[in-house]
Each structure stands twice: as C-alpha cells, then as structure tokens.
N, C-alpha and C positions, 0 to 999 in steps of 0.2 A: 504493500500500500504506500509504504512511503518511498520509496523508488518510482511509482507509477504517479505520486504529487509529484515529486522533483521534475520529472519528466514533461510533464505538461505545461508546470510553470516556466518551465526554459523555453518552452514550443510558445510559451504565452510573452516571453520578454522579447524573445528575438521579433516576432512579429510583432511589439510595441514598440521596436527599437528604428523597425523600417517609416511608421507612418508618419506623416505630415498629415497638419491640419489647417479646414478652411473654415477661419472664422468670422464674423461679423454682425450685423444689425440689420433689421429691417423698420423704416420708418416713412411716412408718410409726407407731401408736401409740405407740412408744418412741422414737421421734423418730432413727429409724436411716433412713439414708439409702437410697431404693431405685433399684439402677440397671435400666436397659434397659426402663423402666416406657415403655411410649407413649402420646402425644396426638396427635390427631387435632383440628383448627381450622378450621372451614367459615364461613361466612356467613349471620348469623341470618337475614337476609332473603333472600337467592337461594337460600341451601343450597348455594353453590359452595364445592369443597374450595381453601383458603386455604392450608394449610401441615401441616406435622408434627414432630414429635421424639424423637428418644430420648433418656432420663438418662444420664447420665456416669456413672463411679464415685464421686462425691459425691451424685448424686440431683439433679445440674442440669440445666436445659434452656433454650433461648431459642429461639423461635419469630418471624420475621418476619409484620408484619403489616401495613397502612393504616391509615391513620389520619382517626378520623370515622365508624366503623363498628362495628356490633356483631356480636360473635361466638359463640358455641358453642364450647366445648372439649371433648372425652371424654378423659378420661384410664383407662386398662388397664395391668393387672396380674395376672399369675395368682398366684389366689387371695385376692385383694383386693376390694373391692366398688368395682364401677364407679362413677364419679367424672362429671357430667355441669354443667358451670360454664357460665353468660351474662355474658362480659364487655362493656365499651364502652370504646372507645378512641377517645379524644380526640388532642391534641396529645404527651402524652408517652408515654415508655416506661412498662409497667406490672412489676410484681412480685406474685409471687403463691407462696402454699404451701399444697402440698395433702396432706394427713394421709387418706392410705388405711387401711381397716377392712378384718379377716380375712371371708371370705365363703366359706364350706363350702360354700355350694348352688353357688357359681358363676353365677348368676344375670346374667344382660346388662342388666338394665334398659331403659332407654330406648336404644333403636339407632338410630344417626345413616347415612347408606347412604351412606356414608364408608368403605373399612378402609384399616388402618394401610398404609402404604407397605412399611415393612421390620418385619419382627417377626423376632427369635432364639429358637430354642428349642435348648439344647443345642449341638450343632457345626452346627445348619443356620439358614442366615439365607434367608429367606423374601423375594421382593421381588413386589409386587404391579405386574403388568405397566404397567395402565393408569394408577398416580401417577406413570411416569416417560415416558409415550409424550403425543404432542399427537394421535396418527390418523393421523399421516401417514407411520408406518414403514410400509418395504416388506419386509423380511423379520427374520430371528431376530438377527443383528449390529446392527442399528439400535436395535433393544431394548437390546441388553446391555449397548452403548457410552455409555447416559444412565442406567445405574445403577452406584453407588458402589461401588467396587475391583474392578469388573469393565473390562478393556480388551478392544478386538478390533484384532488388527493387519490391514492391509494385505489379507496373503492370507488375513483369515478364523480365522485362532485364536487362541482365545479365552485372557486369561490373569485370575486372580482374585490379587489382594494380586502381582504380581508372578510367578507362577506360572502354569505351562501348564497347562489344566484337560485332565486325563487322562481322561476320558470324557464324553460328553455322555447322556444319554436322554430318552427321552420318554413320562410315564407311568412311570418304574419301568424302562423297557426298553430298550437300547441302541440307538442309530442308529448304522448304517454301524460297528459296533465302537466307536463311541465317539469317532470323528473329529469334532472341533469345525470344522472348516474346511465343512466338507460341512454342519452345521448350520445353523450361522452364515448360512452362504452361501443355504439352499434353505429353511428352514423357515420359513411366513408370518408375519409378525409377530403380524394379527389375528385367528389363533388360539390366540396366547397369554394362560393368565390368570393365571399364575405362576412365578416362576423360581427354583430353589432350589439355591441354591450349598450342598455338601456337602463341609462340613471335615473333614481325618482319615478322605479315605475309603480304604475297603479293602473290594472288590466280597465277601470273605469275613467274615458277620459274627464267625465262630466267633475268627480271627489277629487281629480290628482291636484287641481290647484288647494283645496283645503286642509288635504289630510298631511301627515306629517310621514314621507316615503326616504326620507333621505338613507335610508339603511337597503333601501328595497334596489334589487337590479335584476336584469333580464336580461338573457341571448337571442338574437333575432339571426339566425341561420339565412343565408341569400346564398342560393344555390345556384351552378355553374349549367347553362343553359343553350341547348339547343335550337330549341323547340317549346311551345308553349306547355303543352303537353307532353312528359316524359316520362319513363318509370327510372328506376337506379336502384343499385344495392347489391349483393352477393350472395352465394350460395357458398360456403365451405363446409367438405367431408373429408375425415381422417382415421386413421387406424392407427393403434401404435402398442406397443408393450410397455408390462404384460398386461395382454386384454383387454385394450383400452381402444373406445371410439368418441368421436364428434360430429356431429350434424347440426351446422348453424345458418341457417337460411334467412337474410334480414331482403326482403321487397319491401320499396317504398315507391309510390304513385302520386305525381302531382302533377294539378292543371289547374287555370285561375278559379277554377269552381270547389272542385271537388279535393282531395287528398286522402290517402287511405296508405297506412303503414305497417307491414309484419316483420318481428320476429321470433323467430323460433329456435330453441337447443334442445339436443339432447344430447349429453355426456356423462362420463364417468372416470374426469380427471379433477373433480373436486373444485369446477371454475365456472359458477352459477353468476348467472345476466344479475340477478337481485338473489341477497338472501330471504329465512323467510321474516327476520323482521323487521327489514327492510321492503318488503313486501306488505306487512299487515299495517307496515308505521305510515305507510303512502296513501293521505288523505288526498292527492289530487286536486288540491290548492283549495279546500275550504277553510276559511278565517275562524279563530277563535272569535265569534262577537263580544266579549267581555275584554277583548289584549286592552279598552283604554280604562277599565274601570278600578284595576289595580286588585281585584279579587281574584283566586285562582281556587279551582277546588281540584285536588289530587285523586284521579282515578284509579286505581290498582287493576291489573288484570288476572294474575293468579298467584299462587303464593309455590308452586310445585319446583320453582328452580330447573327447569329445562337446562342440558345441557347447549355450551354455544360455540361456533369455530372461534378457535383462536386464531386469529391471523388468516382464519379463510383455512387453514391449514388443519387435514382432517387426515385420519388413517385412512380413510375411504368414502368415499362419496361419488350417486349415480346423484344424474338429475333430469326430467321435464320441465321446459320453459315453452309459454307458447304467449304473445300479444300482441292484439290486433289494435288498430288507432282509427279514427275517422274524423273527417271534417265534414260538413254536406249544408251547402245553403239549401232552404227551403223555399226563399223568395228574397227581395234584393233585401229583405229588416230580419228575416230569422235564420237561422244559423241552428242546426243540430249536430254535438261535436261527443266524442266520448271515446274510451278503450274498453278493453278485456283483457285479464291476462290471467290464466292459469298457470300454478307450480304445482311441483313434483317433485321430494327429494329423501331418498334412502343414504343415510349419513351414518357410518362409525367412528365412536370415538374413543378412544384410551389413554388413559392418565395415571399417574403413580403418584401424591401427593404425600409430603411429610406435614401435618399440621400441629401447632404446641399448643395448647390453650392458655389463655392468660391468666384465669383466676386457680385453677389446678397444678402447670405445670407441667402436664401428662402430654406428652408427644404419641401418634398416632399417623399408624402408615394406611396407607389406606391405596387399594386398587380399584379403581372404578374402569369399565369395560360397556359399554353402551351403545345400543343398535335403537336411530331413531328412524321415523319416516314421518311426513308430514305432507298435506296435500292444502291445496291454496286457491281461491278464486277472488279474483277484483274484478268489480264493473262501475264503469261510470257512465255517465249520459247527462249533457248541460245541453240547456237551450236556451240561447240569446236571441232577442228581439228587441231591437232599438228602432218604434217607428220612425223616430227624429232624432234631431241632436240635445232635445231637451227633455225627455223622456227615454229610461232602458227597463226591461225587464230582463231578469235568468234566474232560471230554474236548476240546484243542480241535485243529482241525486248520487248517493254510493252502497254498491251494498257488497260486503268483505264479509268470506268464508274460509275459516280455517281449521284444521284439522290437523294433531300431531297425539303421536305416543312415541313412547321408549322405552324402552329393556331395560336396566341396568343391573350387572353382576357388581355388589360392592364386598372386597376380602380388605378385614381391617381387622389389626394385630390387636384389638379392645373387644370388636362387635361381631366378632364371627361374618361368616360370610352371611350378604343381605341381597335377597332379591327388588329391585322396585322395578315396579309396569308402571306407568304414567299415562295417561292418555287426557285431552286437553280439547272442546269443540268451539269455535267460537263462532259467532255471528254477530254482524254490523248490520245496521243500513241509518245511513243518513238522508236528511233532503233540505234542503235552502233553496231558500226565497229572497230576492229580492228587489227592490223597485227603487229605482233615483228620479225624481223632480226636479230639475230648474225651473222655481216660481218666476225669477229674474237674473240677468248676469251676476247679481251680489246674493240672490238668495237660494237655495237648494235645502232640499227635504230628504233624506233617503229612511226606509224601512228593513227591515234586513227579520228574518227569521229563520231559525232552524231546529227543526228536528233530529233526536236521536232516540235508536233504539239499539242496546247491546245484551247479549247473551254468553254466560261465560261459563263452561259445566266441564271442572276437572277433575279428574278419578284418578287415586292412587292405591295403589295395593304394595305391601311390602311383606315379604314369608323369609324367615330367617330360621336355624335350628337354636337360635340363643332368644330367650326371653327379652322383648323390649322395654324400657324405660323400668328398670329392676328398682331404681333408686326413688322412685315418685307414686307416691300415692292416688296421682290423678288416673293411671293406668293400669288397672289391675285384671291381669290376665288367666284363663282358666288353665290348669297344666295341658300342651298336647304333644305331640310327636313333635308337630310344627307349627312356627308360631305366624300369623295368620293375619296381619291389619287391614282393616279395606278403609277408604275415606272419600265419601260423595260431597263434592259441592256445586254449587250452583248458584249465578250471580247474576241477575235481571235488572240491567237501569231502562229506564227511561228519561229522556231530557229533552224538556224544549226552552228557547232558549229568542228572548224578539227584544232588537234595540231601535228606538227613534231617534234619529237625527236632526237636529237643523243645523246648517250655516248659512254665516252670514258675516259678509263683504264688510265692514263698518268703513274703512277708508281704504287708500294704500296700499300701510301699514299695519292693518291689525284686521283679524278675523276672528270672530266667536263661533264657538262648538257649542252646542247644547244634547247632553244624552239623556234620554229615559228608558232605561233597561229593566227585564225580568228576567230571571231565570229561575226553571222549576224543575228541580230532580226528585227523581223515585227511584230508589234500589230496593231490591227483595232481595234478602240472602239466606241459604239453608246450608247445612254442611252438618255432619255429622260422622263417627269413628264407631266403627264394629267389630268382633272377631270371628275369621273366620274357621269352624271348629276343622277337625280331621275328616268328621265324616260328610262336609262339605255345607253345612247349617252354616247360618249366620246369626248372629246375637250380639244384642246388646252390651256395651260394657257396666250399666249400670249405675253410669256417675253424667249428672246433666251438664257440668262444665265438658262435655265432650260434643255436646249439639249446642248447634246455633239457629235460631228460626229470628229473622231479623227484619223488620222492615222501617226502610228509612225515606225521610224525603227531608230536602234541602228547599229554601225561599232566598230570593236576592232579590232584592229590589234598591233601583239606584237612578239618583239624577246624579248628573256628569258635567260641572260647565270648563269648557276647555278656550284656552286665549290663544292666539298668536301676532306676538308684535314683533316688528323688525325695528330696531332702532339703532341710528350709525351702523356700525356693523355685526350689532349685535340681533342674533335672532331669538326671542323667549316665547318659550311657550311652557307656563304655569296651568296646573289645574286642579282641579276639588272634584271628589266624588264622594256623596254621600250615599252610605249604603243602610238599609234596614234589614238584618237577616232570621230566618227562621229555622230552626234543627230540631226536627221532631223525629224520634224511635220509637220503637215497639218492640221486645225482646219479651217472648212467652208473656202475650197479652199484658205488660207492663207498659205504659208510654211517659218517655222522659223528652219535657220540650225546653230547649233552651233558645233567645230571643237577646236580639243586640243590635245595636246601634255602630256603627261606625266611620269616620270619616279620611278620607287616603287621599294625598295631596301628592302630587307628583308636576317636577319640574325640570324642565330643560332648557339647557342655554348656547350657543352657538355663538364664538366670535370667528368672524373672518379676517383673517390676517392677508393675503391677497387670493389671487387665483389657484385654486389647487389646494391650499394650507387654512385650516382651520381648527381649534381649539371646542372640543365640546364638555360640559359638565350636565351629570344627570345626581336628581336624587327624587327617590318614589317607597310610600311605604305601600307595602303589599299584604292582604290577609289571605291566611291558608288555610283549607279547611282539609279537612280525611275524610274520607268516605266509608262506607259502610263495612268495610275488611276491618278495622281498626278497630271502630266502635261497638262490633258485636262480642260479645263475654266470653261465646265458647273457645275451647281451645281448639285450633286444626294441627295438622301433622306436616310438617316444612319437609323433613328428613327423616332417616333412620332415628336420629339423635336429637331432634330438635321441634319443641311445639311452641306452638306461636299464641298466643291466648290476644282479645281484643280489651279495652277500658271505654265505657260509656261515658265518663265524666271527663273526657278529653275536650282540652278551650282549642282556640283557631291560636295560628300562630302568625304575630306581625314579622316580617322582612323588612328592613330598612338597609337601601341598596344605594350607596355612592358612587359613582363613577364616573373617570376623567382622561379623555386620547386627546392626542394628537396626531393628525394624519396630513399628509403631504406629499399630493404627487405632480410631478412635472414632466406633462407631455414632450418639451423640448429636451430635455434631460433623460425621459424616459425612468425614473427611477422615483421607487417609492418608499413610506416612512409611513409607520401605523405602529405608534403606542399606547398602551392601555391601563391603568391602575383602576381595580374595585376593590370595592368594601363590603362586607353587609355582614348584616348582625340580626340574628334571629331571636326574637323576644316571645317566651314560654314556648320556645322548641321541645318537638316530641322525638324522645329518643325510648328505646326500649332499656326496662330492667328486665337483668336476666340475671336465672340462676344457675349454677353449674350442679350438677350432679356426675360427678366423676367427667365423663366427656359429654354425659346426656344437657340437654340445655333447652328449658323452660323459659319462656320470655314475654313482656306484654310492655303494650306501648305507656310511656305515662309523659308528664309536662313536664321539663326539668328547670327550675327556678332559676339556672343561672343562664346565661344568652351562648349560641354558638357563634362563634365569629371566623370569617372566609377573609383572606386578601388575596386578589390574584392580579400579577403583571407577564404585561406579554410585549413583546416590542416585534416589531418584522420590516425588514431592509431589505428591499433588491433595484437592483441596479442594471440595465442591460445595455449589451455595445450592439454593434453591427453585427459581428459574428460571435456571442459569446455574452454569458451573461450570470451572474451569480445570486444568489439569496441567504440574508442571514437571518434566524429568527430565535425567539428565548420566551420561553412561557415559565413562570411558578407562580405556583399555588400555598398558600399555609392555611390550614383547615387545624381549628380548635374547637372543640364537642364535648360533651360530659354527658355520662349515661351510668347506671347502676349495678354494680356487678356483686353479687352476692350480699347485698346492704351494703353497701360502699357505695361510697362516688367515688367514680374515675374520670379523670380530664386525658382525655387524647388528642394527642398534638403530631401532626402528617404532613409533609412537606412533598411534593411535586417538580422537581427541577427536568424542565428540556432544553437543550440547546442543540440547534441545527444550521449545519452550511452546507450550500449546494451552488457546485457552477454545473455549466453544460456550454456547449458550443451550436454554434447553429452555421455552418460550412455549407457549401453548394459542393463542396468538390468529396472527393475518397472517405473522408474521416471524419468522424465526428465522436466528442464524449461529453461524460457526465457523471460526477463526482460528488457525492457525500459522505457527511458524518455529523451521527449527532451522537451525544450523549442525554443519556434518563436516570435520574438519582432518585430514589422513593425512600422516605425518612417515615418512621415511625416510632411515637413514645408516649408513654402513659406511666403512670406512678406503679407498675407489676412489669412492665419489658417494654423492650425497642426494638427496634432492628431497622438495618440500611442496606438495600440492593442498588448496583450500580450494573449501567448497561451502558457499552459502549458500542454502536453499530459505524462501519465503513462500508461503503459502494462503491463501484467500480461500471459503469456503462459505455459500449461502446458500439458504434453504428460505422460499419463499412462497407463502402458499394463500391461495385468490379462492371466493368463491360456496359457502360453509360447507365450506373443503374440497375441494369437488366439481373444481376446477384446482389443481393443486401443479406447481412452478416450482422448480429445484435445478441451478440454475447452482455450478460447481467452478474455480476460476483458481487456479493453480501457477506460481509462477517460480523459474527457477533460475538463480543467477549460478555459476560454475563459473573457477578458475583456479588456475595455477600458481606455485609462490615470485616466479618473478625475470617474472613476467605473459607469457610467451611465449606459453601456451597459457593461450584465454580462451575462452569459450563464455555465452550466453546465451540461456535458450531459455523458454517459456512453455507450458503446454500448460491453455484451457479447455474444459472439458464440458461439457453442458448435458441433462438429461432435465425433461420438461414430464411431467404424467403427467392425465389428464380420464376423470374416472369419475362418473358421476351417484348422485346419492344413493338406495341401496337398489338399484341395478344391480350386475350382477355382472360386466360387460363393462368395461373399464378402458382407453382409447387411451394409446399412449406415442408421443413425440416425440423422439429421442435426438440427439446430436448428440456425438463425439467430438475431440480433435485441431484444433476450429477454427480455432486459427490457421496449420493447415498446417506445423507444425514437422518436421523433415525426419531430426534426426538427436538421439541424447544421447550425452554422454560420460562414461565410464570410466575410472578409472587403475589400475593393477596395481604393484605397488611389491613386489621381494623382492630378495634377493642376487644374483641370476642377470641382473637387466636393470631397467630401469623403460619403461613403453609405458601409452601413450593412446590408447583407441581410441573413434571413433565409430560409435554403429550405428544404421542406418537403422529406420526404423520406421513404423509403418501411416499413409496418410493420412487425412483429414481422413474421417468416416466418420458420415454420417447414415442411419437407421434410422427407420420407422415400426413400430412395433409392438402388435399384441392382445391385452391377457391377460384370458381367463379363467374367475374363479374360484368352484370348485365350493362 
C-alpha cells in the first residue's frame, strides 16, 4: 500500500510539474465583475477538449493547461456577446481579461463542438455527462461519482452537497418513486447526456416559493437521443463457480407521452438490486405531514431480532428481483404514474460471537447458524391532475407485503444448544390526498390527508434440551424431554392523519405559515407465551404477566404558526406549535388516560456570507411518544435469554436539538466544505432496567430522571482538478445514556471516530485509479467495563483499457486490519475483485470476466458495544466466486 501511494504521488508531481496556467477575470463594460460566466479551452490543432471554468464571485478563473501549445478559449455569458480568444502558451503562466458586450440577439457566433461541462441556471446546475466520463462507465453511479458535490455510497445512494437526493427521474418522470439506489444501481451510463441536480426542490411548483426546501435536491436524468421514441437498456447472463448464475434484464421505454421501465435479477452470488429492508423502508416519496409540528410518535415493528447482512456479505445467498415503473398521461391535466416490485430471497448466515456481560462478568461463546427466506411485494399508483396552474390535485396510494422466517441452530457454552423458527407477516397500505389552492399570487390554501393501515403478526418458537429462564420466577416450566416455547403476537395500527394550510405573501420579505393539524392512532396489541408439551399439546404457563391484550389510541391536535423573514442577509424562520395530546389504554378491560398540553418552538436562521457560502443555526424542541410495544405490561420473549416486559406509566420524552454548519461550494473552484456541530439533550428519556440473571436478562422500559446527551461533528472537503480529484471527511459522535442494571445506575459513555480520504483520477487515456483509507475507532465505558476496537481499512482501484477501449481491466484490493485496546482480538483480512469487461467497437454484445473474494477470505469481524454486554462476532461469508458473463445491449 505504501509503495503503491508513493507511486502515484510521483505520477501526480511530475504531471504538476509540466503544467502552466491561464489565469484571469471576466468583467463587464463597467468593469463589474461577472461571476459563473464559463470557458471552454480545447486544442487549436486537434480540437481536443483541454479544460474549463467557472468565475468566482470576483469574476476569477484559472484554467490548467500544457505548455508549448496553442489554444482556443470561448468564453459565455447570458446575455453577453460570445467571447472566442487564440492563445499560445509557452513556458509561463498567462493572464488574461476579458471585457464582455451586452448582446440582445443572443447570437452564438463561432461554435466550438465543445459544451460547457457545468453550467447554473437559477437552482439547477447542469453537468454535461461526457466532460466527466473516459467511456468506460458501466452504469448511472459511475457517472455521478466523477462529478463535483455529487457522492454515491456503497449501497447506491446518491447524496449532493452532503444531502440524500430525494428523488431521482428520468426525463421529467420519476423512477421507481424516486429511489436513487435502484438508479444508481440499473440505469446505463451510455445513455446518458445530462444530469441535472435540482436545488430547493418541491415536486409542487405552486408550495416551493413558501415552504422551506433548502435541504431538498433532485436528479433530473436527460437522456442521449435518437429519436423521439426509443427503448434502451440491457440484458446480462452468466454462469460461474461453484454453481453460480445471473440473469439481469433492465428495458426501459421512453416517448414524450408514455415511459415504462423493467428490471429484473435473479442470482445466487449474494448481490441483490434492494435489500429486504431497504425494500419494506421504501415509502415512495410520501411526507411525514406532522415533519413541521415538532411531534414525533415512535413506531416499533417487531421485537424478534431478524438476522441482517453485514456488509451485504453473507455465507450464501439466492435471490428474485422483478420491477416494473410506468408513466401514462390520461389527458393533457392527469397523469397516472406508479411501480411494482417483487423480492425473493433464501439467505444463510453464520456467526461465532464471544459476548461478556457487564453486570455478571460471564463470557459466552455462542454459534449461531441461520437459514432465512423472505418474500416481498410493493405497489404504488399516484395520480396527478393539475386542471390549471392554480389548482392540483394527487392521489397516492401504497400497499407493502412482507413475508420472512428463519431457522436458527444456537450452540452456546451457558444455554445448550437452542433451536429458534421465527416467522414475521406484514402488511401496509397507505393512501394520500391532497389539494393546493392559489386564492391569489400572495395567498395559497393546501389540504393534505393520509391514511394508514398496518398489520404486524410474529411467531416465535424456541425447543432447546436445557430448561429456559431457570433463574426467574416469571417462567415456570412443566419437566419434559424437550423444552418447548411458542410466542404469538400481533400488532394492528390504524392512523389517519389531515393538516390545513395557509400562506401568505405579507411583503417581500416575510411570509406567514399557518397549521391546523390532527392526528388519530389506534393500535391493538395481543401476544402471549405457551409450552409446548412432548406429546404435542399446548398450554398455558399460568402467570398473566406473560399475555398482553392491549388497546391503544393516541390524539394530537395542533395549531402551527410558522414566519419567514429575510433581513440583510439574514434569513429567519421562527415558529410555535401548540399541541393538545391525548393517551388512552386499555390493558385486561382497565383504561388509563393521560392528557397534556404542550408547546414546541423551533427556529432557524440562515446568514449568507456570499454566493455559494453560508452559515446556518437550528434549535427545535421535539416530543416523543412510544407506542403500544412499550406500554403494554406483558412480558414477550426477544431471545433465548432475554424478555422484554412493557411500563404503562411511561411520560413523552422532550428533545432539545442544537445545530450549527457551515457549507461552501464554489463552482469556479469546483470544491466543497460542509461542516457540522449538534447537540441534543433528551429530557425524561426512556431507557430500559434490566436484570441479569446469570446470562438470562429481564428488562422493561422506564423514564430515567437524569437527560441523555449526543454531540456529533462531521466536516467533509473535496476538491476536484481536470483529471483527478480527492475527498476528505471526519465524523464523531459522543453519546452519554444512563439506564439500570441490577438496581444500579449506570452512565454509558461511547465515542464514534471516522476518518476518510479518497483520491481517484478521471484520464481519457490507459489508466486510471483510486485510492482510500479511512480509519473507525469505537470507544466504550461505563462504571462495570470498556472497551476500544480500532479498524483500519486501505483500497486500492484500478481501471485499465487496451485496444481503444475495446478491453477494460478493474481490479479492486481492500485491507483491513481490525483490533482490540489491550490487542487480544486481532483480525486481518483482505478481500480482491477483479471484473475484465471485452466489447468490440460498434458491437452490442459485451463479455465479462468476474472474479470475487480471491483471496479466499473466510470470515469478517464485528463489534457491538452497549450497556448490557460487549461481543465480537465473526461471520462467514461467500467464497471465492468467479462468473462469466453476456450483456447485451439494446
């Protein structure tokens, strides 16, 4: 690794050592400086594009160039008269000013078959696919990732300036709802021919001028065009060892009317389009209506502990992927748009965990062995109807099907071996409404309602040859051969959920929000613990702290008045929400109603310091409520070892949340700056006591009088050149908590450190890389133990094309060193990849060579650090897995 930095960085001096640069100013007849003006720098004799710029907010630029060559400059401006300069560049740097004239025709003059790489118009920044690709991207993430303040993580989403981009589309039209993962992931790169990042967005144009978007961003996909109507996309199949296939078929069909998108996998190399809870978490862009009101109520969906991938990285895994998209005008005002997607996934997983418990002492090895399957359905369907520009109606609706069970063999050196089955059904459907008014240009009415209805029924059974929970009186078991737990629950909410709008224009400078909101929840909850005898009966255990028969409903009711003033360069936006709440139970025909007033002021403030750079501070207090898992008495069964009991006299919990960035990006500079400091402090936080019973462990939620408190800083720096470009970034966290362990209070105190740097190069010609490392420090301590794991990861990427292109070569090498404070626990592991990819020029058939896992790595490791235990586990994962594969493309 460090032979292969040295090497690059010499590859990176010597070409810094050749370049000259052309610098200067762009300014208007009155000699006022104009920013975001761009150039364009090509090659007088090849016509090869050389470089580009944007002005600053002084009307500066610098441009890299060679030296000993002459050039072509176009410089643009709207409204200005194009600017077309032949310079030559010898040995030094050059300086230059160029004085733009008003031009009413607009007129292009002389066109260079060059364009601008990024141009700004208003909130949308434009990027011209092919200045930032060499040819050799393979789909829509390889695009994104080599242009400026766009990142794509890992699993595919996508974030711009630091921010999750909330929709993607293509054309105008939403994909898959707007899931950037699914984009990312499927859509071809070379049919892209522009990307258009959308600031301040808000899918309603009528709310964007009043609501507060500044966090919200959007992909606007402009695809590379023939013909009006066209189809595009690919078909890849592969075989590979041992016993491994793919079938990944993505068609997509667009015309100014219509558009309709598939695709489809099936494999069994462990490399699924969406997981499944990435799958069941995909609302499909419906809004919280409560996000202004500063309430939040906490839903729970099961209490069973599913096993999850680590890292995507599984001992085995098949899978079914299928999802279709549509667009379909109905007449020139309605619009019917939606997807479907089904999953399908048979997943093994294996793990060896050492876990210590904190208030015992007792260390426990424990083998866990688990065969899950899960099956999955999403549907959406929206229908817009805008008959004017002053009146919209949309309707949307969802409705999510999910289905999973698992096996699990647990051998642990305390509990004897333990069988658990889990099986888990759920059902969704949502539907929203909603309607916006413009009375007048300053006044607007919007209505907004939504319905939910959710279903949640999980079943566990657990049979072990050792007696469970030996130490607790609450489980008292009949003697049998084998011992026998069954545990049904079942969890029915219903929620609906309608807030009232107005704004209103008062000047300028300042806008009034007015909310009147409801919200009305119902959950029913049952659950209950049985044994199951030898001769196949079932029976009761005989103690009622083991059933739960529960019914709950929740009341909110709230006015909302919301300000927005701009003043100098400050922008504030102060608000008040008064809320009136109601919490009424019913636990075995008993009802307990509790009733509360309260009021949550949140405030936001914005100074601009020039274009690009501005200062913001937030502070909001938030109340939090639980839901019906929490406040029902019975106990339910979490684990072998572990029961979770609920407390009906639990209060709401306030949040009081500071926070202060600074960010700053400069188009002409191309590099950005996003810093972050929060706070927050949780006032009568619910933390669980628990007790130990040798390794068994009883627990119930209660208020803990003293406040939990968070600080988290993040900073993130990247910078990009012409060919080449780096990013640095640092996140930690300090989390302080106190919760009850055995009649004790314990204060747990956990620390977070990441640091990361990444270059890559972005070359037209042979070569090209890409180099990281970060480091991950995880700190943990409480008044009974600590402990500190440190992880060091290095990368290594490299991209090589032979025979114009026609061979591309994308070897991947990862190491990771992995250890503990006092080095007991050590681990080092490596994992390279390798895909070849041979496609001939002007063929649409494409061979791949893949190759994962080569060096056979066999296992990674994990730490889990909380008040209750600290444990290391290792878990097996796929081996070594070479593929041939076919694509292709239409």
């Amino acid at each position: 690794m460090k032979l292969a930095t040295l090497f690059f960085l010499c590859i990176g001096i010597n070409l810094y050592a050749q370049d000259i640069y052309l610098k200067g100013a762009v300014q208007d007849s009155t000699k006022t400086a104009l920013q975001t003006a761009s150039l364009v720098v090509s090659n007088a004799k090849t016509q090869k594009f050389q470089g580009y710029a944007i002005t600053d907010d002084d009307g500066l630029f610098t441009i890299k160039l060679t030296k000993n060559e002459d050039f072509i400059v176009k410089l643009t401006y709207m409204g200005y008269k194009t600017i077309i300069d032949t310079i030559t560049v010898k040995e030094n740097d050059i300086y230059k000013k160029y004085i733009l004239k008003p031009d009413v025709t607009q007129l292009d003059g002389v066109e260079i078959s060059y364009e601008m790489p990024v141009t700004i118009k208003g909130d949308t920044i434009i990027y011209n696919a092919d200045s930032f690709t060499t040819g050799n991207e393979k789909k829509l993430g390889d695009v994104l990732k080599k242009m400026p303040s766009i990142e794509v993580e890992k699993n595919g989403t996508v974030k711009v300036e630091g921010k999750e981009v909330k929709k993607v589309m293509i054309e105008g039209k939403d994909f898959f709802g707007g899931d950037s993962k699914l984009a990312s992931k499927n859509i071809p790169a070379n049919a892209i021919q522009k990307v258009e990042v959308l600031r301040n967005y808000n899918a309603n144009s009528q709310v964007k001028d009043f609501e507060d978007n500044e966090d919200s961003f959007a992909l606007n996909i402009k695809l590379k065009k023939g013909k009006e109507t066209f189809w595009f996309g690919d078909i890849k199949a592969g075989l590979g060892l041992p016993g491994k296939h793919i079938l990944h078929p993505k068609l997509f069909y667009y015309s100014p009317k219509n558009t309709y998108n598939f695709i489809g996998d099936i494999n069994n190399i462990g490399n699924p389009p969406l997981s499944q809870n990435e799958i069941f978490k995909m609302t499909g862009g419906f809004d919280n209506l409560m996000r202004k009101s500063g309430s939040v109520f906490n839903q729970s969906d099961n209490q069973l502990g599913f096993a999850t991938r680590q890292n995507d990285k599984v001992q085995d895994q098949k899978g079914k992927f299928a999802a279709f998209n549509y667009h379909i005008p109905i007449n020139k005002n309605l619009y019917l748009k939606g997807f479907f997607i089904g999953n399908s996934d048979a997943v093994n997983y294996y793990n060896e965990t050492k876990k210590t418990y904190s208030a015992t002492n007792i260390s426990e090895q424990n083998i866990r062995d688990s065969k899950q399957k899960s099956h999955s359905a999403i549907a959406k369907i929206t229908m817009d109807y805008n008959p004017n520009d002053k009146l919209s109606f949309k309707y949307k609706a969802l409705y999510k099907n999910l289905s999973t069970n698992e096996n699990t063999a647990n051998i642990s050196n305390i509990n004897g071996n333990t069988e658990n089955l889990k099986t888990a059904k759920t059902t969704a459907f949502n539907q929203h409404f909603e309607v916006y008014k413009t009375l007048k240009n300053d006044h607007l009415i919007a209505f907004e309602i939504e319905q939910q209805f959710k279903q949640n029924i999980p079943l566990l059974e657990m049979i072990s040859s050792n007696e469970f929970f030996t130490n607790s009186a609450l489980i008292q078991l009949s003697p049998q051969n084998q011992f026998d737990l069954l545990q049904n629950q079942e969890t029915d909410i219903n929620k609906v959920t309608g807030v009232l709008d107005y704004y209103y224009i008062l000047n300028d400078v300042s806008h009034l929000n007015i909310s009147v909101g409801n919200e009305w929840i119902k959950q029913q909850y049952h659950s209950g613990i049985q044994q199951k005898m030898d001769n196949q009966q079932v029976q009761d255990l005989g103690n009622q702290q083991l059933f739960n028969q529960a019914d709950y409903r929740f009341y909110n009711q709230y006015l909302g008045l919301h300000y927005k003033l701009l003043w100098k360069k400050f922008l504030i936006r102060p608000s008040l929400n008064l809320h009136y709440y109601v919490l009424e139970d019913t636990q075995f025909n008993d009802t307990k109603t509790h009733k509360k007033w309260s009021l949550l002021p949140k405030l936001n403030v914005k100074y601009s310091l020039k274009r690009g750079k501005n200062i913001r501070f937030s502070y909001q207090i938030s109340n939090a409520f639980s839901d019906i898992q929490k406040y029902a008495k019975g106990y339910v069964l979490s684990n072998y070892n572990y029961l979770k009991g609920g407390n009906r006299d639990l209060d709401n919990v306030y949040n009081h949340l500071f926070s202060l960035n600074y960010s700053s990006y400069s188009m002409s500079k191309f590099q950005y700056l996003f810093a972050t400091v929060s706070y927050s402090k949780k006032i009568n936080s619910i933390r669980d006591k628990t007790v130990f019973q040798q390794t068994d462990l009883i627990s119930l939620p209660v208020n803990i009088n003293h406040a939990d408190e968070n600080i988290n800083l993040s900073l993130s720096y990247s910078k990009r050149y012409p060919y080449w470009n780096y990013r640095l970034s640092t996140s930690e966290m300090w989390n302080k908590y106190y919760s009850i362990i055995n009649t004790n209070e314990v204060v747990s105190n956990s620390s977070l450190q990441n640091y990361h740097l990444k270059t890559s190069s972005n070359l037209s010609g042979l070569f090209n890389f890409d180099l990281g490392y970060s480091l991950n420090v995880n700190n943990f301590k409480n008044n009974i133990n600590s402990s500190r794991y440190i992880t060091h990861k290095s990368s290594v990427g490299l991209e090589l094309s032979f025979f114009k292109k026609s061979l591309l070569i994308k070897p991947k090498y990862d190491f990771y060193n992995y250890s503990n404070k006092n080095g007991s626990t050590k681990n080092k592991y490596a994992f390279l990849n390798t895909e070849l990819f041979y496609q001939k020029e002007g063929s649409k058939w494409e061979f791949i060579l893949s190759a994962s896992n080569m060096l056979g790595v066999k296992n990674l490791t994990k730490e889990n650090l909380n008040d209750l235990y600290i444990s290391t586990s290792k878990y097996a994962i796929q081996p070594s897995i070479w593929m041939l594969s076919v694509n292709y493309k239409l």
